[in-house]
C-alpha positions in Angstrom: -2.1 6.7 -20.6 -5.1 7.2 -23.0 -7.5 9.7 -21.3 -10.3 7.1 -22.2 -9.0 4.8 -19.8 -10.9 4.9 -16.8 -9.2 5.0 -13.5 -10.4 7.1 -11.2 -10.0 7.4 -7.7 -11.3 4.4 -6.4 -9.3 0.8 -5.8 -6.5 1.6 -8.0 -6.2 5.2 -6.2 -6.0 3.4 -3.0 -3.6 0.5 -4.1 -1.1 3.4 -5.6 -1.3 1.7 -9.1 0.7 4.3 -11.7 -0.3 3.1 -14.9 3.0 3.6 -17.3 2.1 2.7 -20.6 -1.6 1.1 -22.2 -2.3 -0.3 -25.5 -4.9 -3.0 -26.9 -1.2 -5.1 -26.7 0.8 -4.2 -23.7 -0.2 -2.4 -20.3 2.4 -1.5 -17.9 1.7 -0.5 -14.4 3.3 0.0 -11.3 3.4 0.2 -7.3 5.6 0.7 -4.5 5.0 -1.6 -1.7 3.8 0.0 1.8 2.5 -0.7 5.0 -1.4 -0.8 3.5 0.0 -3.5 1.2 1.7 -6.0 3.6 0.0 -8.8 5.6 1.1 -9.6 9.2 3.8 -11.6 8.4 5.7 -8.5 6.6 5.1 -9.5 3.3 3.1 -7.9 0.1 -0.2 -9.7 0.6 -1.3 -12.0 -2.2 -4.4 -10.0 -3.0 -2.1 -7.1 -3.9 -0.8 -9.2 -7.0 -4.3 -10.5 -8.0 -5.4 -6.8 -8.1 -2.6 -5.5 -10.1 -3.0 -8.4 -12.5 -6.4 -7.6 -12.8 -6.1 -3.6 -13.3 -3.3 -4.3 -16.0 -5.4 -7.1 -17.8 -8.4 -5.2 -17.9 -7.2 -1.8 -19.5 -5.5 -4.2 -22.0 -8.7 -5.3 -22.4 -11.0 -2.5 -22.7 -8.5 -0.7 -25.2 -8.7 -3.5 -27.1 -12.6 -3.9 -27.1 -12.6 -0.1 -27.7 -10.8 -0.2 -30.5 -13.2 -2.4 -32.3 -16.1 -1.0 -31.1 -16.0 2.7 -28.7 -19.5 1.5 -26.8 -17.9 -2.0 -25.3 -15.9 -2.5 -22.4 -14.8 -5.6 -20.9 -15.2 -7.3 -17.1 -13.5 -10.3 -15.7 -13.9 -13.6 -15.4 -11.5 -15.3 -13.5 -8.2 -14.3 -12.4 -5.4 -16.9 -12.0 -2.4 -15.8 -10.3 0.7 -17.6 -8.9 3.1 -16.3 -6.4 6.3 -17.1 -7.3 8.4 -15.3 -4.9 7.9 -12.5 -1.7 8.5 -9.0 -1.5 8.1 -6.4 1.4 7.9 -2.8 2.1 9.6 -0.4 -0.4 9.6 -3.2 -3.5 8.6 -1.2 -6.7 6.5 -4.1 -8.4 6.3 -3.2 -12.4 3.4 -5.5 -14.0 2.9 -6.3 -17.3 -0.1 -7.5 -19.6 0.0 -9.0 -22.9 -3.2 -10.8 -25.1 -3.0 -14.1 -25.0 -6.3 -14.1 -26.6 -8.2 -10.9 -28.2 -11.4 -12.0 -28.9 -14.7 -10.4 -29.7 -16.4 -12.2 -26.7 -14.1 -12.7 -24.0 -10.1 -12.3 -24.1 -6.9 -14.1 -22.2 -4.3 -12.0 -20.9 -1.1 -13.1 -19.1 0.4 -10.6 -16.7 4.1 -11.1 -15.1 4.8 -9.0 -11.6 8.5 -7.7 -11.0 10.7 -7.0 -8.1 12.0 -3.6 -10.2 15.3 -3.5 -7.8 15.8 -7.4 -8.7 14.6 -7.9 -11.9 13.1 -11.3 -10.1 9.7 -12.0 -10.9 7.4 -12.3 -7.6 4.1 -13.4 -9.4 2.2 -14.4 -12.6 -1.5 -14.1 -13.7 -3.1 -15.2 -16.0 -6.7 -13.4 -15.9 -9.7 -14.5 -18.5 -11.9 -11.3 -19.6 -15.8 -10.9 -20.9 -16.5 -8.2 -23.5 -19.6 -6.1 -22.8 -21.2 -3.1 -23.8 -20.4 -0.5 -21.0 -23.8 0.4 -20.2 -23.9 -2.4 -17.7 -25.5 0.6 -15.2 
């Protein structure tokens, strides 16, 4: 990954996010399913695929506002996402971004979550993005 991409130790460190590959057109990122992921039924909560649509979706994002312009970032808007299918503990779940929409005000992203062992896809985002300036502090 791009040193300029911020990731620190925060959420992402706490989800286990590995971020595989990140360009203004394709973000790859993955996590393996454990027992701070699940919900009480078993299952990889919901929240865990909204939060790995919206870390993929907004590197994408923030490359791609960078690369017009090094002093903008972008935040997000909204973050639609679908489950499609379950997974539990152990599940490697590989996410991908791609633009929908690159625009200089706000961007579209659509993200697809995997079952790696399966190849099945367990959810789908689609998550809307502002472009800022990244002095927002």
């Amino acid at each position: 990954m791009p040193p300029s991409v911020p990731t620190g130790d925060g959420f992402n460190a706490i989800l286990g996010i590995v971020v595989d590959e990140a360009s203004p057109a394709r973000v790859v990122a993955r996590l393996v399913a454990g027992d701070r992921h699940l919900q009480p039924m078993g299952l990889v909560h919901g929240g865990v695929y909204a939060s790995l649509a919206e870390t993929v979706a907004s590197i994408g994002a923030y490359l791609d506002a960078m690369s017009r312009d090094p002093d903008q970032g972008a935040v997000g808007l909204e973050n639609h996402t679908t489950f499609l299918r379950s997974a539990r503990r152990g599940a490697e779940l590989v996410a991908t971004a791609v633009p929908r929409h690159a625009g200089r005000r706000t961007q579209s992203w659509t993200v697809t979550i995997v079952d790696a062992a399966s190849g099945r896809e367990v959810a789908m985002s689609t998550v809307r993005l502002m472009v800022v300036g990244r002095d927002l502090g």
